[in-house]
C-alpha positions as CSV (number, residue, x, y, z in Angstrom):
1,X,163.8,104.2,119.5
2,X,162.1,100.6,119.7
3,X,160.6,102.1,123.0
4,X,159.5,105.1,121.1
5,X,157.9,103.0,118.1
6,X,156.3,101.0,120.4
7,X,154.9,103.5,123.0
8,X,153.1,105.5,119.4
9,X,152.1,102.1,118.2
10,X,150.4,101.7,121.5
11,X,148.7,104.9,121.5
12,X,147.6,104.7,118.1
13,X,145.7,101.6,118.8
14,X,143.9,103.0,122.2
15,X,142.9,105.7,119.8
16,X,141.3,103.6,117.2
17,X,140.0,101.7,120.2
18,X,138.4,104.7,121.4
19,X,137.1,105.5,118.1
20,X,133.6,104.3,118.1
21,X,132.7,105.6,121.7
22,X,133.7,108.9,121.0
23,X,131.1,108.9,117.8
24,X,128.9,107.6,119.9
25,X,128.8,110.6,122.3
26,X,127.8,113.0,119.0
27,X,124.1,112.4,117.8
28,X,122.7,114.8,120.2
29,X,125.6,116.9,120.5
30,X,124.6,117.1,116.4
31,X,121.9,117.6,116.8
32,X,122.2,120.5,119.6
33,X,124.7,122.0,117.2
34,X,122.9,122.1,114.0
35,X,119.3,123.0,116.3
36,X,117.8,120.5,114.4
37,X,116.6,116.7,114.6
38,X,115.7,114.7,111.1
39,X,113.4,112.3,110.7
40,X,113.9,109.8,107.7
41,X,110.3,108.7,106.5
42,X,108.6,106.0,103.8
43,X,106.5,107.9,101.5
44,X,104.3,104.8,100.5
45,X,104.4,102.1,103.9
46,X,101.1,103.0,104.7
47,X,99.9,102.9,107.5
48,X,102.9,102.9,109.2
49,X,104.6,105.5,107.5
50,X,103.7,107.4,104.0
51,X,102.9,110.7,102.8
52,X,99.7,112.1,102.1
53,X,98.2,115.8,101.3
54,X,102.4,116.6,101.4
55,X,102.9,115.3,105.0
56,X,105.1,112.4,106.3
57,X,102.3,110.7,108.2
58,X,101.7,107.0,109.6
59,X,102.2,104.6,112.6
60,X,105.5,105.1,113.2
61,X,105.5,108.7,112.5
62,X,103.4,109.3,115.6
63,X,106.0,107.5,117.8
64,X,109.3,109.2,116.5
65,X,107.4,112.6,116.9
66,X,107.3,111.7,120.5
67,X,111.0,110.7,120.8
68,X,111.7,114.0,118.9
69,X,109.7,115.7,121.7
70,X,112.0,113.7,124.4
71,X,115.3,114.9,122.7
72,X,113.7,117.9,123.1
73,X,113.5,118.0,126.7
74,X,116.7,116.3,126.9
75,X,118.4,118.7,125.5
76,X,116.0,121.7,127.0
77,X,115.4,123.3,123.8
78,X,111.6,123.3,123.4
79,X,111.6,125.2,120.0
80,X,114.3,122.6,117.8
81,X,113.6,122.3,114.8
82,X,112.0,118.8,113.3
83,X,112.4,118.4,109.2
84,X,111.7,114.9,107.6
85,X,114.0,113.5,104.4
86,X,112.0,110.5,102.7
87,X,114.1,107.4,102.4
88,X,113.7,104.1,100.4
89,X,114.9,100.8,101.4
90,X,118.1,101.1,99.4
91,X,118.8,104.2,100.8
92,X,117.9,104.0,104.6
93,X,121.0,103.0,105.8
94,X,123.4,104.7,104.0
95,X,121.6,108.1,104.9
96,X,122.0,106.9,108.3
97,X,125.5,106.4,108.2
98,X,126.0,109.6,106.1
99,X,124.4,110.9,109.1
100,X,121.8,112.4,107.1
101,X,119.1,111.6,109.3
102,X,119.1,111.5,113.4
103,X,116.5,108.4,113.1
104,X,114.6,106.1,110.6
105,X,110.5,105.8,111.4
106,X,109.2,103.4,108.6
107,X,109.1,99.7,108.0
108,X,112.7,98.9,108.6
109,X,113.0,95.0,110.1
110,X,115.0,94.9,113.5
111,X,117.6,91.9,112.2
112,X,120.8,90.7,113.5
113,X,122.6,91.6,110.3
114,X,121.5,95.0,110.4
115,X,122.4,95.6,113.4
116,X,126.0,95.4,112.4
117,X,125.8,98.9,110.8
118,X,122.9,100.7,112.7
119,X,121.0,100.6,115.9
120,X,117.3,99.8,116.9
121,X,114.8,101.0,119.6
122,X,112.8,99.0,121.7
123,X,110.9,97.2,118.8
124,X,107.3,99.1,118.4
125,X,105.8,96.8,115.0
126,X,105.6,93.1,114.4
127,X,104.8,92.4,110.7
128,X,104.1,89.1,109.3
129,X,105.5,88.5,105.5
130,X,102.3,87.3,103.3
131,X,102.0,87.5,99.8
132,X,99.3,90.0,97.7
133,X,97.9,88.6,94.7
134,X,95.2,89.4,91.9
135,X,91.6,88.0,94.0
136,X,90.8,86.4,90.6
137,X,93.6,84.6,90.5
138,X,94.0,80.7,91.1
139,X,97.0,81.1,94.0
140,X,96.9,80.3,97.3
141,X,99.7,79.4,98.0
142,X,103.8,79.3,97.4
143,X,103.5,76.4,95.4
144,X,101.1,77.8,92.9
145,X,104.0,80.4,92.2
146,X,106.2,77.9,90.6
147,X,107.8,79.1,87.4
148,X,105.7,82.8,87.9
149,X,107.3,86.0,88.6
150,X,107.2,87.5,92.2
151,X,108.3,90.7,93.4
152,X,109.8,92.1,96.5
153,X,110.8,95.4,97.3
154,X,115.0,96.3,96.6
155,X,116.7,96.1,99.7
156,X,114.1,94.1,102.1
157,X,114.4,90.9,103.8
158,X,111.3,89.8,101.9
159,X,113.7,88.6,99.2
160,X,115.2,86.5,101.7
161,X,112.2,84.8,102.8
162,X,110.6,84.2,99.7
163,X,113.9,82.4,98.3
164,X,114.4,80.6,101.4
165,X,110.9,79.3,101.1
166,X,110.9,78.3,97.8
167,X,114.4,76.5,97.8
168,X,113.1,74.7,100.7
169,X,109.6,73.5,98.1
170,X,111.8,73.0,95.4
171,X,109.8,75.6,93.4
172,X,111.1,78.2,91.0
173,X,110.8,81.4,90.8
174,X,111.3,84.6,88.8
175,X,112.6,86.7,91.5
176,X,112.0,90.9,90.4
177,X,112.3,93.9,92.8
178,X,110.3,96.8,93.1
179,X,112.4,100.0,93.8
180,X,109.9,101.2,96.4
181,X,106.5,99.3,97.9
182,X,104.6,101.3,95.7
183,X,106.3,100.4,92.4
184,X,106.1,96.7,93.4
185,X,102.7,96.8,94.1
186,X,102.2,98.3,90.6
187,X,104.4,95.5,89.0
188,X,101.3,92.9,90.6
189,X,99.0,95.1,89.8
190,X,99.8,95.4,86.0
191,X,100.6,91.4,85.7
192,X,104.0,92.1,85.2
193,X,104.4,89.6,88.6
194,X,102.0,87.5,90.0
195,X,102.4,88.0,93.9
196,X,104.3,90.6,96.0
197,X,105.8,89.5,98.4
198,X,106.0,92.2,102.0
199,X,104.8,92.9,104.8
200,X,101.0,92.3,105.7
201,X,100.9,95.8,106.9
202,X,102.5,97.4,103.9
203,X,100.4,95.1,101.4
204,X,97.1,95.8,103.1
205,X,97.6,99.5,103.0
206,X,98.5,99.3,99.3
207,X,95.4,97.7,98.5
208,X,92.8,99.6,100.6
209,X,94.5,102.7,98.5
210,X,94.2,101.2,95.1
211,X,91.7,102.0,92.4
212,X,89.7,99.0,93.4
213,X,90.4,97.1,96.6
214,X,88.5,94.3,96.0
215,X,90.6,93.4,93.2
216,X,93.3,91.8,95.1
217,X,93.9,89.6,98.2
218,X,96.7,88.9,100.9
219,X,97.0,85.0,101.0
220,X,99.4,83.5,103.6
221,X,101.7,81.6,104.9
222,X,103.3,83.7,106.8
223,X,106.6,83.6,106.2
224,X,108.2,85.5,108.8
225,X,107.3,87.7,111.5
226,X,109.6,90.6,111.3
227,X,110.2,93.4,114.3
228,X,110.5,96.7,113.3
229,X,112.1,99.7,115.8
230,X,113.2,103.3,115.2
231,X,116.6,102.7,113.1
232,X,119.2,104.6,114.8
233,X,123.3,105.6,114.8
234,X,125.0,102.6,115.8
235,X,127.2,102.4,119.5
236,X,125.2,105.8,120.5
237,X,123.6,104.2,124.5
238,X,122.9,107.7,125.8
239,X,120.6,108.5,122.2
240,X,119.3,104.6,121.8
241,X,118.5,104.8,126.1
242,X,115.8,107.9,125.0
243,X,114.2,106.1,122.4
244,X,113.7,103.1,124.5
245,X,112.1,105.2,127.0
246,X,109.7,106.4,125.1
247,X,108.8,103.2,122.7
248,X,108.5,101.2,125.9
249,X,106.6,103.9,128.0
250,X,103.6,103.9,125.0
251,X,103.9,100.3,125.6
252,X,103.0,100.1,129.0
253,X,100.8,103.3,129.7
254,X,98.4,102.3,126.3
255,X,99.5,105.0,123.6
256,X,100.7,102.6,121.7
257,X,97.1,100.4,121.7
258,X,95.0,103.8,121.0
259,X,97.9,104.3,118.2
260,X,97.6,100.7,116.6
261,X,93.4,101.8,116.4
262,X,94.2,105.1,115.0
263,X,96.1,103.8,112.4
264,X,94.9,99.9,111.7
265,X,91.6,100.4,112.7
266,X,89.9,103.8,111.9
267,X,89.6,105.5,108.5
268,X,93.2,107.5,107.6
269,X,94.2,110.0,105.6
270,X,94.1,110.5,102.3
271,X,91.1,108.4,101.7
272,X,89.3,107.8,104.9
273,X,89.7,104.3,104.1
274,X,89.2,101.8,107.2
275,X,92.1,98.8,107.0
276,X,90.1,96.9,109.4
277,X,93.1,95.2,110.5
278,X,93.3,92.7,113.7
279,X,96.0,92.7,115.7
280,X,98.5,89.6,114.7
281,X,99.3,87.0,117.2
282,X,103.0,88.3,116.3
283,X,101.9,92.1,117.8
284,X,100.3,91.0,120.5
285,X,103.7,89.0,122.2
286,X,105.5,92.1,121.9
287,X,102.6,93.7,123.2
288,X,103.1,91.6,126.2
289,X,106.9,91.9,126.4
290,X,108.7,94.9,124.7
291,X,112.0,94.3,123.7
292,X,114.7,95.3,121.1
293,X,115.8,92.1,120.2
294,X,116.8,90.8,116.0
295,X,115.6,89.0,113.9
296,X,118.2,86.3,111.9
């Protein structure tokens, strides 16, 4: 009987064992079986990815539709089907996990902690955290934020930089949260915060499609520089091995360059407005050396 007990105990922890691995074999097997592959976008991270005229579009878009296209071929079924669900920062993951979507394209930071839940591709972004602020107003800096209200976006490690900063100045804050980029940036806008806090990428491409551009300025430091990769099932190496194909191939054959131009440094839908943005010091070292590692 002991024997018995113990042999089923044995075999019930192999089985949990095996657990993981065997969901790991099943994002393309899903995605074979349901003969389609979704695509969770941003609607307002311009330029990397938003949605304009009714179509996800951006950055990131462009690369996911070409590790769509490699599933594709992978699977050899040229006419699957591609359908985008928009997500926000809150819920990103947890569609992920749902698996509601087969991959996230959109401004989600590559960090350690993150990485406990989901998986990343060979990182494709570098953003630098910066602050965007009224152009007539007298701030500069973090310290000029003391006792002001400054807004992040719910669910982004913005909110941990910003604190982290501040603690380390000794200056005070009203921390508030946006529940998408586009609400935050409204919350600056309107005076209801001073600064928002995000992404230079994001904060750029919020003001060149404002009302009036020229009302508002990115001011540094830069508080972090944060890696962003497709956002994908976690413990899945056959589905993650694809994806870092194809993100490191545009790396190395130029794509990724004549994408980065497209995108940062020719006029873009809707409003054929130019962000005129030079490539960061941050892009350019993963330029040099893609990789897929976290962030703390």
């Amino acid at each position: 009987m002991i024997k018995s007990i113990t042999k089923t105990c044995s075999l019930s922890l192999l089985l949990i064992a095996a657990l993981p691995q065997a969901h790991a074999a099943d994002t393309l097997a899903k995605i074979k079986k349901n003969e389609k592959i979704i695509i969770g976008y941003r609607e307002s991270s311009d330029p990397i990815s938003y949605i304009a005229n009714g179509q996800p579009l951006g950055y990131a878009i462009d690369i996911c539709n070409n590790f769509a296209n490699a599933v594709k071929q992978e699977l050899k079924i040229p006419k699957l089907k591609v359908e985008y669900k928009a997500v926000t920062s809150s819920t990103r993951i947890p569609e992920m996990l749902a698996g509601n979507i087969d991959m996230e394209c959109g401004t989600t930071t590559n960090s350690l902690q993150r990485q406990q839940q989901v998986s990343f591709s060979t990182n494709y972004f570098v953003a630098e955290i910066r602050m965007a602020v009224k152009a007539n107003a007298a701030i500069n800096s973090i310290a000029d934020l003391n006792g002001k209200a400054v807004v992040t976006t719910q669910g982004t490690t913005s909110d941990k930089h910003i604190k982290l900063n501040a603690k380390t100045q000794n200056i005070h804050l009203n921390n508030v949260y946006g529940k998408d980029h586009a609400d935050s940036f409204a919350m600056m806008a309107s005076g209801r915060a001073a600064a928002f806090v995000m992404d230079d990428n994001i904060l750029a491409g919020l003001i060149a499609k404002s009302s009036n551009p020229k009302a508002f300025k990115i001011i540094g430091p830069v508080l972090s520089s944060e890696p962003y990769g497709i956002m994908l099932p976690k413990n899945d190496p056959k589905y993650k091995a694809i994806a870092d194909r194809v993100v490191t191939d545009m790396w190395k054959n130029g794509q990724m360059t004549t994408l980065y131009k497209k995108w940062f440094q020719s006029p873009i839908p809707p409003r054929n407005i130019n962000l005129n943005m030079p490539m960061s010091s941050s892009y350019l070292k993963l330029k040099a050396n893609p990789n897929d590692q976290g962030i703390k």
